[in-house]
C-alpha positions as CSV (number, residue, x, y, z in Angstrom):
1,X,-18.8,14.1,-23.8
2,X,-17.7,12.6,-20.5
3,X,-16.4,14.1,-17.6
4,X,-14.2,17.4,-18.3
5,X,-12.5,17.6,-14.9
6,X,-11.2,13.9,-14.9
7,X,-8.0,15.2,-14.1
8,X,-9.0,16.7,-10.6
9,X,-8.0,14.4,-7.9
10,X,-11.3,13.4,-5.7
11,X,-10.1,14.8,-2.4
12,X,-8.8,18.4,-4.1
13,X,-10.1,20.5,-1.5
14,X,-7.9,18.8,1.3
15,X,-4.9,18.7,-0.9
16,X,-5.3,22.6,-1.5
17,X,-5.5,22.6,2.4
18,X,-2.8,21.2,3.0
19,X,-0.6,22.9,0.2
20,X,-1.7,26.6,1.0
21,X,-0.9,25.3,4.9
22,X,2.6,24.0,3.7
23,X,3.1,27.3,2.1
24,X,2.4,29.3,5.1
25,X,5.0,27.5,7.5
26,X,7.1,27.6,4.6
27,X,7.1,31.6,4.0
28,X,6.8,32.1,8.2
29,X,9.8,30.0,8.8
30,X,11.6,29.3,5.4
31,X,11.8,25.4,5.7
32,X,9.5,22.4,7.4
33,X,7.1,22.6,4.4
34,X,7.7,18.8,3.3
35,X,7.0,17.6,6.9
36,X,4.1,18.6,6.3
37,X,3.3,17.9,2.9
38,X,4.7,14.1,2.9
39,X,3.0,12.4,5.3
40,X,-0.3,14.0,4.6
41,X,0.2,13.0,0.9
42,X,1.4,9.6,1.7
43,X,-1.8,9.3,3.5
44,X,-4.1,10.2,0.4
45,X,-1.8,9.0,-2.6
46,X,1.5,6.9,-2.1
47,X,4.6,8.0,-0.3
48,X,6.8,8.3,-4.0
49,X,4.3,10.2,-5.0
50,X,4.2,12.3,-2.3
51,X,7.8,13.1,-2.7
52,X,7.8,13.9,-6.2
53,X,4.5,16.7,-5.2
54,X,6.8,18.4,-2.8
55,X,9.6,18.7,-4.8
56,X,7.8,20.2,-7.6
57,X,6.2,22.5,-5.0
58,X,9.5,23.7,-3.7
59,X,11.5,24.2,-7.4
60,X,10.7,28.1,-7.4
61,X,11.5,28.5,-4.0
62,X,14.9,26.8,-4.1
63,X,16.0,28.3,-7.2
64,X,14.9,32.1,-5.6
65,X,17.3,31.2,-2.4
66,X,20.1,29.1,-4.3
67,X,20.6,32.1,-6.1
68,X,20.4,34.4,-3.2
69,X,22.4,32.6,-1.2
70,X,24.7,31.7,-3.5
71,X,26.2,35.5,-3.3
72,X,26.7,35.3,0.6
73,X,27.8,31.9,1.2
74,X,31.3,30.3,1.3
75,X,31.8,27.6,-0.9
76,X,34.7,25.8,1.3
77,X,32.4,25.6,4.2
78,X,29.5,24.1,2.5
79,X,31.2,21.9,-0.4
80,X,31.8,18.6,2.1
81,X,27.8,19.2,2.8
82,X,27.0,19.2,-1.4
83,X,29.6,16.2,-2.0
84,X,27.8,14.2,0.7
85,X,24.3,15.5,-1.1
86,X,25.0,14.2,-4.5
87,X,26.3,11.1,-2.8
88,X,23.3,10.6,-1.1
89,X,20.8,11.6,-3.1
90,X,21.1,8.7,-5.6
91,X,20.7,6.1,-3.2
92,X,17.9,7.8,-1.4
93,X,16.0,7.6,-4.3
94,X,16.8,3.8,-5.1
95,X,16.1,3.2,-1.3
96,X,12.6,4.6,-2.3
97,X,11.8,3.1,-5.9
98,X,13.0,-0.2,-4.7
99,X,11.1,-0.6,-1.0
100,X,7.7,-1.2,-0.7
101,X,5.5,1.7,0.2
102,X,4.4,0.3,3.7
103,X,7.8,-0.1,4.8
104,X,8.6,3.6,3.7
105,X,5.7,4.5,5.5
106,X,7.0,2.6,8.6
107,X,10.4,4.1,8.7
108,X,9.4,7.9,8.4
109,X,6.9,7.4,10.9
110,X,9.6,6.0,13.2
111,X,12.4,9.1,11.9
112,X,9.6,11.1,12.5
113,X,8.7,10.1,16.1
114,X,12.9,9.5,16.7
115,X,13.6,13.4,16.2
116,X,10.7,14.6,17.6
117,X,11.8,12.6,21.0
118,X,15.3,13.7,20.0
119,X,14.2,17.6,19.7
120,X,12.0,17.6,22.9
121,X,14.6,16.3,25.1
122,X,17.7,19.2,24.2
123,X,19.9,17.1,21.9
């Protein structure tokens, strides 16, 4: 009959770890759960699919506050930010489909390390 759990990744308990972790500095702070989530998960699996983990992961949260902060916000402050989103966006996620995973690996351990430096000293 074969194995019925074939679908269970081999390292499950340190990717619930690192999820319920995620989750907690997520709800404690409201952001900073895909720094944590990514690089782990680029460790065990590969950097896209890393990404696509987190964003699934965050979908119910970022509808709950889209829609709550849809009602407080002003839309002629934050439109210049969503125009330069769905610019962006698009050729983020070329940048990634197209680059080889070391390389990815490579420059968000350097972005990383940059705005850490950048945080410690003030700026």
């Amino acid at each position: 009959m074969g194995n019925l759990f074939y679908f269970i990744p081999e390292n499950y308990i340190l990717l619930i770890l690192v999820i319920m972790f995620a989750g907690f500095i997520r709800g404690f702070l409201g952001f900073a759960s895909g720094l944590i989530t990514i690089p782990i998960l680029s460790l065990l699996y590969s950097p896209i699919f890393a990404l696509v983990f987190n964003i699934v992961l965050e979908i119910p949260a970022t509808i709950y506050l889209t829609y709550v902060g849809a009602k407080t916000c002003k839309f002629k402050e934050i439109s210049p930010m969503f125009f330069c989103m769905m610019v962006a966006i698009p050729i983020g996620t070329i940048f990634l489909i197209s680059i080889n995973e070391q390389l990815i690996r490579i420059i968000m351990s350097i972005l990383v390390i940059f705005f850490v430096i950048l945080i410690t000293s003030g700026h």
